[in-house]
Steps between C-alpha positions, in 0.01 A plus 500: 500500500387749301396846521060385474578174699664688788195789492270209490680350803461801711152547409439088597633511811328787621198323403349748267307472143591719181304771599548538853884461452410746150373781785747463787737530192319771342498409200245346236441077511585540126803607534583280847377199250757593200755547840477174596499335178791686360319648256622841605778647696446781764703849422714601795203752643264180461706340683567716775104551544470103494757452811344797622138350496556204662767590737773322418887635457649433173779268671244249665310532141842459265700245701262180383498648113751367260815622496439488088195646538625828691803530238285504223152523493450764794857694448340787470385534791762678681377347870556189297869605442544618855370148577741343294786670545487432897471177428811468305651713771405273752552174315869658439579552859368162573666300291837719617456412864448128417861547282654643808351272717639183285834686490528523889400143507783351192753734683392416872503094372847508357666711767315222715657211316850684482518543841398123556758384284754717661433394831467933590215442811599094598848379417524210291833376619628346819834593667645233716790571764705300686665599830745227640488602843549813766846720436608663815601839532885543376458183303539501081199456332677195381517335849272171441729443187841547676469423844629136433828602292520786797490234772751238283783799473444601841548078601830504270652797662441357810292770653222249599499199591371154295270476794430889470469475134257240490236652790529844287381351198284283653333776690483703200338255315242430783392868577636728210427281199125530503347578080204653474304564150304771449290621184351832393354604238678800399912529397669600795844479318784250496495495910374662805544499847261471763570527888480153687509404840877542594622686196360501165411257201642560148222381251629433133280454192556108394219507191161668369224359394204630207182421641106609414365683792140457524466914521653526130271258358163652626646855447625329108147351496330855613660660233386291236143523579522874553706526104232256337182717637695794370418295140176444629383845580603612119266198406227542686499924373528372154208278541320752704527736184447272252154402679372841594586569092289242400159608735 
């Protein structure tokens, strides 16, 4: 609104005529009349006495005018300018947190989504190991895979016996040769060893596997929401601007 429509305003919702609002204003209904029908525009002293009058600040009086209105018609006024320029100060630093705050959110989204497709918080592949049975103390790591040929050589020398030879492996087969797979989800190398009841078990990597863990696609989905409202906050400040222009 205008510079009359918003004087006219004031003077309506305090419930006052022409001259009643004329005297608290201290000024003539004449004049108040030209006021409110833009007929005339107050100097900065008329102004001042107006605001004065009627006990208003010039913020609560300015903020409902036209921003056209206070860059052109009452420029002169130099409360006006104050007026204006705080405005434009304030408008600035809003607009600047809302850029900051839709950075933070594009930058927060994407590291979001990197890390999801990485796999950096919940691993996205599966390690599986293998461990063909318990390895004594003193034995090769290589026990489950030699102990036949061992057994056959010691048979041909003649160290053992057919009899002997065939209890050994049978023996072996029944209490040594016991696999056991395990799975983790982080790399714990080509092969590690872990201690087992009577020695220790040698666990080998045999194959990994990609796979989707359910924490990388709500952390994937998280930051897509969080980059699109980054998009949305610059929207909604544009439209806020563009709609307190237009009042």
């Amino acid at each position: 609104m205008n510079f009359g429509e918003r004087l006219k305003q004031v003077r309506l919702d305090k419930g006052l005529t022409q001259p009643q609002f004329a005297q608290m204003a201290g000024i003539e209904q004449s004049y108040l009349s030209k006021l409110e029908n833009d007929k005339s525009v107050p100097s900065a002293e008329m102004f001042s006495t107006i605001l004065a009058g009627i006990g208003m600040d010039e913020k609560t009086f300015l903020q409902d005018v036209d921003e056209e209105v206070l860059q052109t018609t009452l420029r002169h006024i130099p409360a006006v300018s104050q007026f204006t320029t705080q405005v434009a100060v304030t408008q600035a630093n809003h607009s600047r947190r809302w850029l900051f705050g839709a950075a933070g959110a594009w930058v927060l989204g994407f590291a979001m989504m990197l890390a999801a497709n990485d796999g950096i918080f919940f691993s996205q592949w599966r390690y599986h190991y293998q461990s063909p049975g318990v390895i004594r103390a003193g034995e090769a790591d290589n026990i489950h895979a030699t102990h036949r040929e061992i057994v056959t050589l010691r048979q041909a020398a003649k160290v053992i016996t057919d009899e002997e030879a065939a209890r050994e492996l049978a023996d072996f087969q029944s209490t040594r040769a016991r696999p056991v797979s395990v799975e983790w989800s982080e790399n714990r190398g080509a092969a590690y060893a872990e201690p087992a009841e009577g020695g220790h078990r040698r666990f080998e990597l045999v194959r990994k596997e990609y796979v989707q863990a359910p924490g990388n696609r709500i952390l994937q989905y998280l930051g897509a929401v969080v980059l699109v409202s980054g998009f949305a906050g610059l929207f909604i400040e544009w439209r806020l601007r563009r709609l307190k222009s237009k009042r």
